[in-house]
C-alpha positions in Angstrom: 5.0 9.7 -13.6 7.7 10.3 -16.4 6.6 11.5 -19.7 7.2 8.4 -22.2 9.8 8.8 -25.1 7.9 10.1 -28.3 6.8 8.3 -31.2 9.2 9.1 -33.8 11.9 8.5 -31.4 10.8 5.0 -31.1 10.4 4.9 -34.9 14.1 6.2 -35.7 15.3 3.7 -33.0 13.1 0.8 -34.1 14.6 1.6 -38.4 18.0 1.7 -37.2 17.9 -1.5 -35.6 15.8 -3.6 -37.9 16.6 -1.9 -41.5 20.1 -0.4 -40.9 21.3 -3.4 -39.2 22.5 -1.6 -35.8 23.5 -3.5 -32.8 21.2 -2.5 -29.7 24.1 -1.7 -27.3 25.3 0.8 -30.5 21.6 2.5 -31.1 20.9 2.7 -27.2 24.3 4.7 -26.9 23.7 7.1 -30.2 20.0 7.4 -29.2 21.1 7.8 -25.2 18.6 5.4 -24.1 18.8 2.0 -22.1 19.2 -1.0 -23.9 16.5 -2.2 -21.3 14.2 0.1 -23.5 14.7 -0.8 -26.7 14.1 -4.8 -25.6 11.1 -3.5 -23.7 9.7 -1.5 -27.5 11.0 -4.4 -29.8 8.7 -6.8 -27.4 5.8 -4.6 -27.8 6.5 -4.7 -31.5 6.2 -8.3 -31.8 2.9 -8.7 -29.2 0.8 -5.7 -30.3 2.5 -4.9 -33.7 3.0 -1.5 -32.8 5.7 0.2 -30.5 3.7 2.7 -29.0 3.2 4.2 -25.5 1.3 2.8 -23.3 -1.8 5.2 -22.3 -0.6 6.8 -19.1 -3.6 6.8 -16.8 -3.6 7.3 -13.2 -5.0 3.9 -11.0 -8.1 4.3 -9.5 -10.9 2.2 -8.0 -14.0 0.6 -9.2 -16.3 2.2 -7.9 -19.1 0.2 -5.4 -22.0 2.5 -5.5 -23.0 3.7 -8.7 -27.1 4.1 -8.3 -27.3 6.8 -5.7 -30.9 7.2 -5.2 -31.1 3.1 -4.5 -27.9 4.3 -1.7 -30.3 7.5 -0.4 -33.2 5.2 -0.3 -31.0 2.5 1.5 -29.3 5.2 3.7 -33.0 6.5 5.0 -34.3 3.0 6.1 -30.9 1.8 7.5 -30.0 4.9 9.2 -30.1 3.9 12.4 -27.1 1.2 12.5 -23.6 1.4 12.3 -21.3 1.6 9.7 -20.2 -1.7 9.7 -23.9 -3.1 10.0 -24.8 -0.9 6.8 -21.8 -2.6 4.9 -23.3 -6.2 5.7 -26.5 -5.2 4.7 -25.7 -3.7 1.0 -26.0 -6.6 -1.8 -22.1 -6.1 -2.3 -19.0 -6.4 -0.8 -18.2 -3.2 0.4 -16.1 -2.2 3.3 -17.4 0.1 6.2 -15.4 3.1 4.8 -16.7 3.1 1.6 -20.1 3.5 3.5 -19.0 6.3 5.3 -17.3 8.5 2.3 -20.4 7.3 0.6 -22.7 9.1 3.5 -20.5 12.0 3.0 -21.2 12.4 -1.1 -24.6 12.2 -0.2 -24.6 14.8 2.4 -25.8 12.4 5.5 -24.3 13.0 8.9 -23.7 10.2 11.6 -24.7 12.9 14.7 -28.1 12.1 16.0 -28.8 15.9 15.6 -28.8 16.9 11.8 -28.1 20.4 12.9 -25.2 21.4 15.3 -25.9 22.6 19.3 -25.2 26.1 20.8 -22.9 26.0 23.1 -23.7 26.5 26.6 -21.4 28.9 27.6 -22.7 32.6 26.9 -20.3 35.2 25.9 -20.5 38.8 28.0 -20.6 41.8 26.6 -17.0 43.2 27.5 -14.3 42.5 25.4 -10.9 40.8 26.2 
């Protein structure tokens, strides 16, 4: 995401316009910004009072589980269905994934075996 213009550049923009009397087609060519801009900061002027950045934060998700011993204690009695069934069952709405990424924060495993097989196969003692 870009880095947003900086305040005093606002400001200087902003004085020319209002107190100087400058057209916004003349400051957006001396200041080499869009004119698009300047509308956009004299807007947020007049809503917020202020003409400042708006904090640049990433999106992310509310988050479904947020207790995770009540999801271990959940996890150990409904271990033994699916996914999809474990979604239906938790108070929420919560999808089937969320479930499973959830299993995988908490270290749970969907094999029946918690601990993986040898294989079969049995290497002999020359080399290749």
């Amino acid at each position: 995401m870009p880095k947003p213009y900086s305040y005093d550049l606002r400001q200087k923009v902003i004085q020319a316009i209002e107190l100087d009397g400058m057209k916004k087609s003349e400051a957006s060519q001396l200041f080499n910004i869009s004119r698009n801009t300047i509308d956009l900061w004299l807007k947020r002027l007049e809503v917020t009072g202020d003409f400042q950045a708006l904090p640049n934060r990433p999106p992310g998700n509310g988050h479904k589980i947020t207790d995770w011993e009540k999801f271990r204690d959940f996890a150990l009695s409904h271990g033994d269905k699916t996914q999809i069934e474990m979604a239906s069952l938790w108070e929420g709405e919560i999808s089937d994934r969320t479930i499973s990424r959830a299993l995988k924060k908490i270290g749970f495993t969907r094999k029946k075996r918690p601990f993986a097989t040898l294989s079969g196969m049995k290497r002999n003692g020359r080399r290749s």
